[in-house]
C-alpha positions in Angstrom: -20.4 -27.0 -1.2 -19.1 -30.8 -1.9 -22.0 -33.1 -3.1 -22.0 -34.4 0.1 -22.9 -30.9 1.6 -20.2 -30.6 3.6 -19.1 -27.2 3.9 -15.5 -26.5 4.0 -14.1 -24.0 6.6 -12.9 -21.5 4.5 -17.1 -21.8 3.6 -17.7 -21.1 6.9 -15.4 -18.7 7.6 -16.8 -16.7 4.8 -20.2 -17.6 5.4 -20.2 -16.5 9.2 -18.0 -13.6 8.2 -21.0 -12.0 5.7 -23.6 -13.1 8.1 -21.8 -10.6 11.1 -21.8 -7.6 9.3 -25.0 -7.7 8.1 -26.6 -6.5 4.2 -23.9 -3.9 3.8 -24.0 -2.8 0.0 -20.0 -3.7 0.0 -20.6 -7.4 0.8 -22.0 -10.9 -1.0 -20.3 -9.6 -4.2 -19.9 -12.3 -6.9 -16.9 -10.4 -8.3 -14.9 -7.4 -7.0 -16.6 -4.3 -8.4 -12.7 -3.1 -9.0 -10.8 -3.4 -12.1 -7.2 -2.3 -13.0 -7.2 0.9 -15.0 -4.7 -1.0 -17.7 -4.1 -4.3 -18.8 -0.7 -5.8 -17.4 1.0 -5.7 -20.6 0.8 -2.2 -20.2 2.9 0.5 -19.0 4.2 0.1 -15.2 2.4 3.6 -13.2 5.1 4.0 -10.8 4.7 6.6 -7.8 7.3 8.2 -5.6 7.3 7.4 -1.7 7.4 11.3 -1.3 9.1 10.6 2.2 12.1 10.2 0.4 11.8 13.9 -0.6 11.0 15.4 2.8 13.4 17.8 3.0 12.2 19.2 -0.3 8.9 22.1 -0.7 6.8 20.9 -2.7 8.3 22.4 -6.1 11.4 20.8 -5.6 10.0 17.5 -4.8 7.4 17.2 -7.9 10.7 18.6 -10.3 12.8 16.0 -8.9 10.3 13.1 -9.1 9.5 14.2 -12.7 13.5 14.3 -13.8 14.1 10.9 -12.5 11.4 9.6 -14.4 8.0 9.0 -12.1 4.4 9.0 -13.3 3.1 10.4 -9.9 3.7 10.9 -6.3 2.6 8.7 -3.4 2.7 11.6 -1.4 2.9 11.6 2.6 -0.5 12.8 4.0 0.2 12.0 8.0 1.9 13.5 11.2 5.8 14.0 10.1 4.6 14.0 6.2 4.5 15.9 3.7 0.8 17.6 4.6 0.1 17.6 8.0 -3.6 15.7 8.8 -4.3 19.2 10.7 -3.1 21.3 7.2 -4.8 19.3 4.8 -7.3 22.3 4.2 -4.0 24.6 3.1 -1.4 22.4 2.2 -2.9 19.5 0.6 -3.7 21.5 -2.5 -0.9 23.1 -2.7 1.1 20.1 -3.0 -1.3 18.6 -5.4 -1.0 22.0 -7.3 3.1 21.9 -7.7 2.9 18.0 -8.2 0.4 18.6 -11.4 2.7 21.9 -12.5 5.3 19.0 -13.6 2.9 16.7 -15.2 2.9 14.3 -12.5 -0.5 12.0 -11.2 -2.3 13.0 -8.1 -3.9 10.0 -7.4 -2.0 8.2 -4.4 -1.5 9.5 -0.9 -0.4 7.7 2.3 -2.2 8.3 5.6 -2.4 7.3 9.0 -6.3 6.5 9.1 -7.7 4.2 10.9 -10.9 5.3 12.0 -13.8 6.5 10.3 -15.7 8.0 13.0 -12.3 10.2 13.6 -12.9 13.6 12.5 -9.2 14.3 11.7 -9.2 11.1 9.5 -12.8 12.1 8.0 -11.1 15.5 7.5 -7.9 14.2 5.0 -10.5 11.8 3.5 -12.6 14.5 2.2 -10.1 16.6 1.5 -8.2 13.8 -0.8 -11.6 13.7 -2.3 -12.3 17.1 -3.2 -8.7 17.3 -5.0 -9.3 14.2 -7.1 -7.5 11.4 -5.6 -8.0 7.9 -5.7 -6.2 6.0 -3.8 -4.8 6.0 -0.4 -2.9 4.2 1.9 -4.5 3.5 5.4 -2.4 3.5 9.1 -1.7 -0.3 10.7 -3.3 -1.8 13.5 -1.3 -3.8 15.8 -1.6 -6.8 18.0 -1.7 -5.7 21.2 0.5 -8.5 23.9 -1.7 -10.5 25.4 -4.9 -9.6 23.5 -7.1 -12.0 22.1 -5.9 -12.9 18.1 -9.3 -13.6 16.9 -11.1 -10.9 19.0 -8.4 -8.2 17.8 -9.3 -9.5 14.3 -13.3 -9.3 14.6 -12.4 -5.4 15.7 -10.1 -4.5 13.2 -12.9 -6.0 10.6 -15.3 -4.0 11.8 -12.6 -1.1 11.4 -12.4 -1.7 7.7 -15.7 -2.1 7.3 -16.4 1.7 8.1 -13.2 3.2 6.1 -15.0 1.4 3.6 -18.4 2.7 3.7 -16.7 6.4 4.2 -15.1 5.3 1.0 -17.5 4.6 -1.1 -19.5 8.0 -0.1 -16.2 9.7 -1.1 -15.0 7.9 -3.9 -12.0 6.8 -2.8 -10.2 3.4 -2.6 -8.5 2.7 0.7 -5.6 0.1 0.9 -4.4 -1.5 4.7 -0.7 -2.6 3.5 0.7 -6.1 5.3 3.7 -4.5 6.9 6.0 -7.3 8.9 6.1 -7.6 12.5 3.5 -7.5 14.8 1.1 -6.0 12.8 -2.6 -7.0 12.2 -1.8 -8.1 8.0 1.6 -9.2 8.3 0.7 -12.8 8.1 -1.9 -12.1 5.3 -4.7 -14.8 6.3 -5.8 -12.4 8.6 -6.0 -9.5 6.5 -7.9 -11.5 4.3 -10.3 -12.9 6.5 -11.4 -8.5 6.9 -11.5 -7.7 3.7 -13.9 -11.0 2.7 -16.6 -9.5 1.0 -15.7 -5.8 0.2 -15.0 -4.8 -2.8 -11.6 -3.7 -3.2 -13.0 -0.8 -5.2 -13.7 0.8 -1.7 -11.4 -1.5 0.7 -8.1 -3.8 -0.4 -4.4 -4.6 0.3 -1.7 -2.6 -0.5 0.3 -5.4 -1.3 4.3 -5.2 -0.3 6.1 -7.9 -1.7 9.3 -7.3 0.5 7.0 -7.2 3.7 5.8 -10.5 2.6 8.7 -12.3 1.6 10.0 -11.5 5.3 7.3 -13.2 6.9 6.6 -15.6 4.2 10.2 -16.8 3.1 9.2 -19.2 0.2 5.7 -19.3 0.7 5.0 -15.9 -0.2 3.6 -17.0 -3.2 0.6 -19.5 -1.4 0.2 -16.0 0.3 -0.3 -14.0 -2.8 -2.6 -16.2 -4.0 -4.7 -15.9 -0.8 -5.0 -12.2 -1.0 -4.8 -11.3 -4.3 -8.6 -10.6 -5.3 -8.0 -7.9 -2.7 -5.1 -5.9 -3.9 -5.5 -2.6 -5.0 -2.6 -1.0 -5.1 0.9 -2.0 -4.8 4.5 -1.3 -2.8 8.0 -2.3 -4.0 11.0 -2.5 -2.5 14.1 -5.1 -1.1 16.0 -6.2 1.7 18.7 -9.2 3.4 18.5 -10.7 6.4 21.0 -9.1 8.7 22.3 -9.5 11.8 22.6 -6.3 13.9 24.0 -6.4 17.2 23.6 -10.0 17.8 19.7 -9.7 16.0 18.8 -10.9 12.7 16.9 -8.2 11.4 15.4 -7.3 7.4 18.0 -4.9 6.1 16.2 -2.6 3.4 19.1 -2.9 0.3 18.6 -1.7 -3.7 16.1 -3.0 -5.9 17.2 -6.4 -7.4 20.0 -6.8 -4.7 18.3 -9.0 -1.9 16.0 -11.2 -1.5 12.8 -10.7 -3.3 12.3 -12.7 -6.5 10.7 -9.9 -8.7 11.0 -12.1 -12.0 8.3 -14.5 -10.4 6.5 -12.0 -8.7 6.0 -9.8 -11.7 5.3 -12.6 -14.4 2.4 -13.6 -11.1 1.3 -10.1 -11.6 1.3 -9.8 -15.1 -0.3 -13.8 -15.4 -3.0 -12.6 -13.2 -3.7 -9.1 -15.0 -2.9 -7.5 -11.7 -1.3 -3.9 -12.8 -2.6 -1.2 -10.1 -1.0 1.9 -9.1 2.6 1.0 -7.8 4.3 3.2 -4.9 8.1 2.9 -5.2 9.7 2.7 -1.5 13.7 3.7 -1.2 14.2 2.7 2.2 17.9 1.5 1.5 20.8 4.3 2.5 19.9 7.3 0.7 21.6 9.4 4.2 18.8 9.5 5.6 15.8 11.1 3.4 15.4 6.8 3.4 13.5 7.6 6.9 12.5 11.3 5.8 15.4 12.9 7.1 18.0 15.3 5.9 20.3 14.3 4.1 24.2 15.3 4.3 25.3 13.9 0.8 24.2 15.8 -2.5 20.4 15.6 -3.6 22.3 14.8 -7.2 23.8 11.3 -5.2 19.8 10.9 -3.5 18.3 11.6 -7.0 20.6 9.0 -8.5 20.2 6.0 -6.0 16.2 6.7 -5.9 16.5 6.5 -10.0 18.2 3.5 -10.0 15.7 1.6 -8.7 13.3 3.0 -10.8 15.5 2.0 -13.7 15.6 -1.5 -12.4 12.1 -1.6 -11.7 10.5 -0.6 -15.2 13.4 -3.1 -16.9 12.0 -6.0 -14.7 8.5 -5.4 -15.1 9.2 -5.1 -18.8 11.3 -8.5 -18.8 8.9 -10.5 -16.8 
């Protein structure tokens, strides 16, 4: 508050925000209770979108991410991934079995929760937990048309505040990533606004630079700044404004060939000790396994075009 006690409404909004959900262990925090596992000098940890290898078995995905050069795989833990939500009892450790055969980190999944009250969601959730993992991608919510903004957001709060609290019993630290479009996040004020007052330990933003340059353009950065305290883990990737069929649309291009300004976002990063666990997404032409297809081309020609971003990656994060 000013001297002259006026309260400023980003005050309010925070204050009014807290006072909603009540004493919840995960809220009034003076600091985030979460800390990056390195320092941001340090080594990148760079995972593998394991949709990118969906036409692999398990063996032949963890071999190939550990030839090209990964640390770990982000693997695909949702309906058309890697592990089936209904198979997570089976499949799930057998997947974390042949990823650790090669030396790589189980620690990052993506999933499609979105509800702690579901029992399938509860069901990966404890399962991730069981294995050892630590972080974990949630699903998106989505604006409904016509539904009320703010009334969407007080839901989708009170959303993340019980993947939280399932969380915490669990161990595990939930991200919701701002993915462009009409998506609940996209415009990050919102996303922020839900996560006030959890600690990112339990509940943060999977923050996607690409995603936010789309909707951001050159104020990405005012964004960043905004949601940063949040983020948790992290998602790479680039892209050009295209048009397609009369449309301008985001077209997903190599690393270092579009858009995104990775020199300034990765001196940000570093400037702000932010080094999390970093998912690397291919979503450029790789024949298809971009989307978690088959692809018709070699796996040598996949292998190379995934490594190459990689390669560019690590020498801009070391640069910055």
């Amino acid at each position: 508050m000013s001297d002259s006690h006026e309260v400023t409404r980003r005050e309010f909004l925070k204050l009014t925000s807290m006072a909603a959900v009540g004493a919840s262990p995960l809220v009034g925090l003076a600091k985030p209770l979460f800390s990056p596992e390195s320092k941001a000098g340090a080594k990148l940890t760079v995972y593998l979108f394991s949709k990118h290898l969906e036409f692999l078995d398990y063996q032949a995905m963890s071999e190939a991410a550990k030839e090209m050069g990964f640390d770990g795989i982000d693997l695909t833990v949702r309906p058309k991934g890697h592990v089936l939500p209904e198979r997570v009892a089976d499949d799930f450790p057998r997947a974390t079995e042949a990823m650790r055969s090669f030396g790589l980190r189980t620690e990052m999944f993506t999933s499609n929760v979105l509800d702690a009250r579901n029992e399938t969601d509860q069901g990966v959730l404890q399962a991730a937990s069981h294995l050892g993992y630590k972080y974990y991608r949630t699903g998106w919510f989505k604006y409904e048309k016509g539904a009320d903004i703010l009334e969407s957001l007080d839901l989708y709060r009170s959303k993340l505040r019980g993947i939280a609290k399932l969380n915490e019993k669990l161990g595990l630290s939930g991200s919701y990533q701002n993915h462009s479009g009409h998506y609940f996040g996209a415009s990050i004020w919102d996303l922020d606004q839900a996560l006030d007052g959890l600690s990112p330990k339990y509940m943060g933003c999977q923050y996607d630079i690409m995603h936010a340059t789309v909707e951001g353009g050159k104020n990405w950065e005012i964004d960043f700044n905004l949601i940063r305290d949040h983020v948790n883990t992290l998602v790479v990737k680039d892209f050009l404004w295209s048009k397609v069929e009369g449309t301008w649309k985001p077209l997903h291009i190599p690393m270092g060939e579009g858009m995104v300004d990775f020199k300034r976002y990765f001196s940000l990063l570093k400037e702000y000790n932010i080094n999390v666990p970093l998912s690397l997404h291919c979503e450029h032409d790789l024949d298809g396994a971009e989307k978690g297809g088959k692809p018709t081309i070699t796996t040598k020609e996949v292998f190379r075009r995934i490594k190459k971003d990689l390669i560019f990656l690590r020498r801009s994060w070391d640069a910055a």
